[in-house]
Backbone as JSON, one array per atom type, in Angstrom:
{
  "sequence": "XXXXXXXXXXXXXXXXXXXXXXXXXXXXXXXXXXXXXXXXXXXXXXXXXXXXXXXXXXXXXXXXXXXXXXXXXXXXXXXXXXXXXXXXXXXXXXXXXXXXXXXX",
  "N": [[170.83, 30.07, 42.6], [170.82, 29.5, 46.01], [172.86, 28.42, 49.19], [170.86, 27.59, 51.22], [168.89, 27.29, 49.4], [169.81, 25.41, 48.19], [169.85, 23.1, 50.37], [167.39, 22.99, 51.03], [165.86, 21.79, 49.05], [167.2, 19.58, 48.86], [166.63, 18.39, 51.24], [163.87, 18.48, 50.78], [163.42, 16.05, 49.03], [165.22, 13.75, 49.9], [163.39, 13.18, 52.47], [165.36, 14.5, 54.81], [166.43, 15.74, 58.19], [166.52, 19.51, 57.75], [168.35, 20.62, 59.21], [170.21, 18.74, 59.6], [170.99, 17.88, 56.4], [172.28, 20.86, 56.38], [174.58, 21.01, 57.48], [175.51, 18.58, 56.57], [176.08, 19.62, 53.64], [177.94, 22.18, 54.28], [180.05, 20.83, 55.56], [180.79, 19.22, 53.27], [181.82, 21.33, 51.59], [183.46, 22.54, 53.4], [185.66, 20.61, 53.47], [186.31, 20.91, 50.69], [187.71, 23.24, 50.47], [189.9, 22.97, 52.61], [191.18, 20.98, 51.2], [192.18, 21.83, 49.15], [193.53, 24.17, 50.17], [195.85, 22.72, 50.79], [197.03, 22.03, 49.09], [196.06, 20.15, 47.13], [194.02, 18.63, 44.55], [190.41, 18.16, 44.06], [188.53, 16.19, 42.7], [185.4, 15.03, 41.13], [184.07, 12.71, 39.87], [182.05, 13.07, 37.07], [180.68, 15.45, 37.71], [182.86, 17.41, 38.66], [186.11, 19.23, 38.57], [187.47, 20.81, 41.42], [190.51, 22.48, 41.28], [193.74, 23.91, 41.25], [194.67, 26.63, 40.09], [197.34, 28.66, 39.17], [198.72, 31.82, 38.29], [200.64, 33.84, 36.78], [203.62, 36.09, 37.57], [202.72, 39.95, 37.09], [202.32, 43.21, 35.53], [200.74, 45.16, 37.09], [198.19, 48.45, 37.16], [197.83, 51.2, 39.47], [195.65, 53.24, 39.18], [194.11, 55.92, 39.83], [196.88, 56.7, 41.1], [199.0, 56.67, 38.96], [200.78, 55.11, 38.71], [203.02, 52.23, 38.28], [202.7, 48.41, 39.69], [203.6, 45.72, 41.0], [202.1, 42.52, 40.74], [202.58, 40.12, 42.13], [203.38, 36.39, 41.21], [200.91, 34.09, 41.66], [198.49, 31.58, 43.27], [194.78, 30.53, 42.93], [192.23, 29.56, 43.5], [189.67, 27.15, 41.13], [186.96, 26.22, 39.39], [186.22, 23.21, 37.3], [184.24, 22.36, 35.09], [182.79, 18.49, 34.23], [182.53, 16.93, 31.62], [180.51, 16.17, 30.75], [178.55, 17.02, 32.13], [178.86, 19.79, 30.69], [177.63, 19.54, 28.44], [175.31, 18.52, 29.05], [174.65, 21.03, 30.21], [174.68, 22.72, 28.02], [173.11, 21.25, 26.31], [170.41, 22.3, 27.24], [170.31, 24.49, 28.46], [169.07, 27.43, 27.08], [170.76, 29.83, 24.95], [170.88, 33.11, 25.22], [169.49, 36.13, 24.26], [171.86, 38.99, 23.34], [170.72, 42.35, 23.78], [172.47, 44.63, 21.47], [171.88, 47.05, 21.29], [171.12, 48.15, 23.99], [173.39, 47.69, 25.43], [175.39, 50.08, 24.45]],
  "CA": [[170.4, 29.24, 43.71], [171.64, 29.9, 47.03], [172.91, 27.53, 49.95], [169.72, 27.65, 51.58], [167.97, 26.69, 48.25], [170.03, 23.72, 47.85], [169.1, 22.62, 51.54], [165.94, 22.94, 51.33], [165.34, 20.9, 47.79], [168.0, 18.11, 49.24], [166.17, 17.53, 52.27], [162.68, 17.53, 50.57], [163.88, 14.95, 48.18], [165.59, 12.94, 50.99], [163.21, 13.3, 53.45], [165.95, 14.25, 55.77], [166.27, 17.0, 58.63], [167.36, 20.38, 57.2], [169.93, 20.9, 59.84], [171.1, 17.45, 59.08], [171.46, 18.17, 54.91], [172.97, 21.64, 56.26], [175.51, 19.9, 58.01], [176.83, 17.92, 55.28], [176.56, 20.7, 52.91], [178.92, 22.57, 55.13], [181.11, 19.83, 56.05], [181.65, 19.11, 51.88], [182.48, 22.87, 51.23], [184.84, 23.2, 54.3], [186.51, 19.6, 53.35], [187.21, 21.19, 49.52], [188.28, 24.47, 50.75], [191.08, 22.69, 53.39], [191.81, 20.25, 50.45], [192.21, 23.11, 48.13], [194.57, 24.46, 51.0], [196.67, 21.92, 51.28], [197.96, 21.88, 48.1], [195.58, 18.99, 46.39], [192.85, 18.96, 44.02], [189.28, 17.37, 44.64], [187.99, 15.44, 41.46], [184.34, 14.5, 41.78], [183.45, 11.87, 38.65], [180.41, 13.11, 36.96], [180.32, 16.73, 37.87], [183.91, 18.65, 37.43], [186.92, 19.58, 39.74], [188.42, 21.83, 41.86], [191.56, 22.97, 40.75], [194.39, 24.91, 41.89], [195.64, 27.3, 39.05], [198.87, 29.41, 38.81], [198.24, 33.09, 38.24], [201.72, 34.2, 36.32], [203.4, 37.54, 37.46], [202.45, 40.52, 36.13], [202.5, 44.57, 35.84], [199.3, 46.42, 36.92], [198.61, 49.83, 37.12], [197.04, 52.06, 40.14], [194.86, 54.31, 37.88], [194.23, 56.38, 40.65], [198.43, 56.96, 41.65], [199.38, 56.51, 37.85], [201.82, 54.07, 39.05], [203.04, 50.66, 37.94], [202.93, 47.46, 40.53], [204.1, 43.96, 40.53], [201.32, 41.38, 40.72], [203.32, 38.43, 42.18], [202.38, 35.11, 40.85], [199.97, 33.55, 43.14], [197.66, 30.57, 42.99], [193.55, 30.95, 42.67], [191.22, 28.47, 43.44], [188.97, 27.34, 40.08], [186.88, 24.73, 38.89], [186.6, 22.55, 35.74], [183.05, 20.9, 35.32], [182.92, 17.67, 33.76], [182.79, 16.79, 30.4], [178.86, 15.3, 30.85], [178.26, 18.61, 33.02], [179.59, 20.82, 29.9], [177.33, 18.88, 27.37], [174.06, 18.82, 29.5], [174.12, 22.96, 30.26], [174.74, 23.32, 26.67], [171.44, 20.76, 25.55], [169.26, 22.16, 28.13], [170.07, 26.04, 28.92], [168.89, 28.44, 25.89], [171.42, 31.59, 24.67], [170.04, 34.22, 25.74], [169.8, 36.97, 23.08], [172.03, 40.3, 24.16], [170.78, 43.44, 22.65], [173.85, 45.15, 21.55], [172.12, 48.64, 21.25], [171.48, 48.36, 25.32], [174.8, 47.81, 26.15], [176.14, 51.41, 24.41]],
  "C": [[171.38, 29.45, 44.87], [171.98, 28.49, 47.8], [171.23, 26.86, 50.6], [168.94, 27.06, 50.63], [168.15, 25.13, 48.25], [169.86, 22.95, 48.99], [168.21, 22.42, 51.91], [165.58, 21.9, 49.92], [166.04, 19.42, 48.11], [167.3, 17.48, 50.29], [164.75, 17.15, 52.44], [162.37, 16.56, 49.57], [164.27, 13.86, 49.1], [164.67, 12.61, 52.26], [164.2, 13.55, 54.72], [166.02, 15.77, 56.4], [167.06, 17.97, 58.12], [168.76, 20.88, 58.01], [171.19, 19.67, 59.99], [172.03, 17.73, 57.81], [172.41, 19.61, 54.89], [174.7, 21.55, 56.51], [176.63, 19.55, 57.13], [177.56, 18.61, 54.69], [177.89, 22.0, 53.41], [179.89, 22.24, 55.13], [181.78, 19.72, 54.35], [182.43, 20.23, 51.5], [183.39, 22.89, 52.1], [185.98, 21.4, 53.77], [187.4, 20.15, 51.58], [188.02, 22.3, 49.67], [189.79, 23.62, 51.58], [191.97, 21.59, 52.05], [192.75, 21.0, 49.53], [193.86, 23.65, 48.66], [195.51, 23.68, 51.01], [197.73, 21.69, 49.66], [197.31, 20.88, 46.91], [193.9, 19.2, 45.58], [191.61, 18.24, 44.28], [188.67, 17.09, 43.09], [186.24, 14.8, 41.88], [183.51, 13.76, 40.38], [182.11, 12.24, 38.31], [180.35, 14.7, 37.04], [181.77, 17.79, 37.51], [185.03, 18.44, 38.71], [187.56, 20.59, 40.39], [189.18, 21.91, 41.81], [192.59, 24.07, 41.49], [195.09, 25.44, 40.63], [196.13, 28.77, 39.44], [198.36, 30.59, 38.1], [199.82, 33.43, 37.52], [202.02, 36.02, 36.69], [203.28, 37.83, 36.79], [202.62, 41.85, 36.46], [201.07, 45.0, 35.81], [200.03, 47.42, 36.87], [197.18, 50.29, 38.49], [196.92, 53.52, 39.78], [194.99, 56.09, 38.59], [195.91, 57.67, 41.06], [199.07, 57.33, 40.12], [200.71, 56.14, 38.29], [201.58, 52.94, 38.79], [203.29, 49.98, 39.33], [203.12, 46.55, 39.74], [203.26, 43.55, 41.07], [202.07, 40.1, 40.88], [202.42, 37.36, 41.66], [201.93, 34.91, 42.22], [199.0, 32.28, 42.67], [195.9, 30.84, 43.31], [193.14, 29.72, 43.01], [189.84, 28.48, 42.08], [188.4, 25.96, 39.62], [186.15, 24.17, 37.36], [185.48, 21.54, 35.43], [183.43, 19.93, 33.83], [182.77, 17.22, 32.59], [180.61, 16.39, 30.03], [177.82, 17.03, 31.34], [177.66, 19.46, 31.81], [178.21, 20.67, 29.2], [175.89, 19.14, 27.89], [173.56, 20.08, 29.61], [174.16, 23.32, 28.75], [173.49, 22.52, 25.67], [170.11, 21.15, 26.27], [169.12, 23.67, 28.52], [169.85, 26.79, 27.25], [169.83, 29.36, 25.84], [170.72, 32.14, 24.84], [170.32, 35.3, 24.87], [170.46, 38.17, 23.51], [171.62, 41.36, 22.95], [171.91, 44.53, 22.42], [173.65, 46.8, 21.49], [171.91, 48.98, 22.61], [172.45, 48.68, 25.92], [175.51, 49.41, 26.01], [175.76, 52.37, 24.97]]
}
């Protein structure tokens, strides 16, 4: 589902104008992103949270060069759905069967 999707199903549920519901949708994403930034996490009861997790250095390799680098630690943005979230995608989405002779 794209942005667009979810703008268009919010605002014919709401009756409300789509450049209104785009708006918001906007405004929530740029308020978790600067929150995110700032150093603080965004908790949203019911659905999950955004998170700031710690990346630990490390040694790659540029395959390419056949040289080692340093991977400084660094921080990632990641999020952590809710415990209700977890429980509902797992009584309501099917496994999906992989065929393992496709993959080789």
């Amino acid at each position: 589902m794209t942005k667009a999707e979810i703008v268009s199903k919010i605002s014919d549920k709401l009756g409300l104008d789509k450049n209104d519901v785009q708006l918001t949708v906007e405004n929530f994403m740029n308020e978790v992103i600067n929150t995110l930034e700032s150093g603080q996490n965004v908790y949203l009861r019911g659905f999950g949270s955004f998170i700031i997790k710690t990346r630990a250095e490390k040694t790659g390799r540029n395959i390419s060069k056949n040289t080692t680098l340093k991977i400084p630690a660094h921080n990632i943005p990641a999020f952590k759905p809710a415990k209700v979230f977890v429980e509902g995608v797992k009584a309501k989405v099917k496994v999906a069967k992989t065929d393992k002779k496709a993959k080789k």
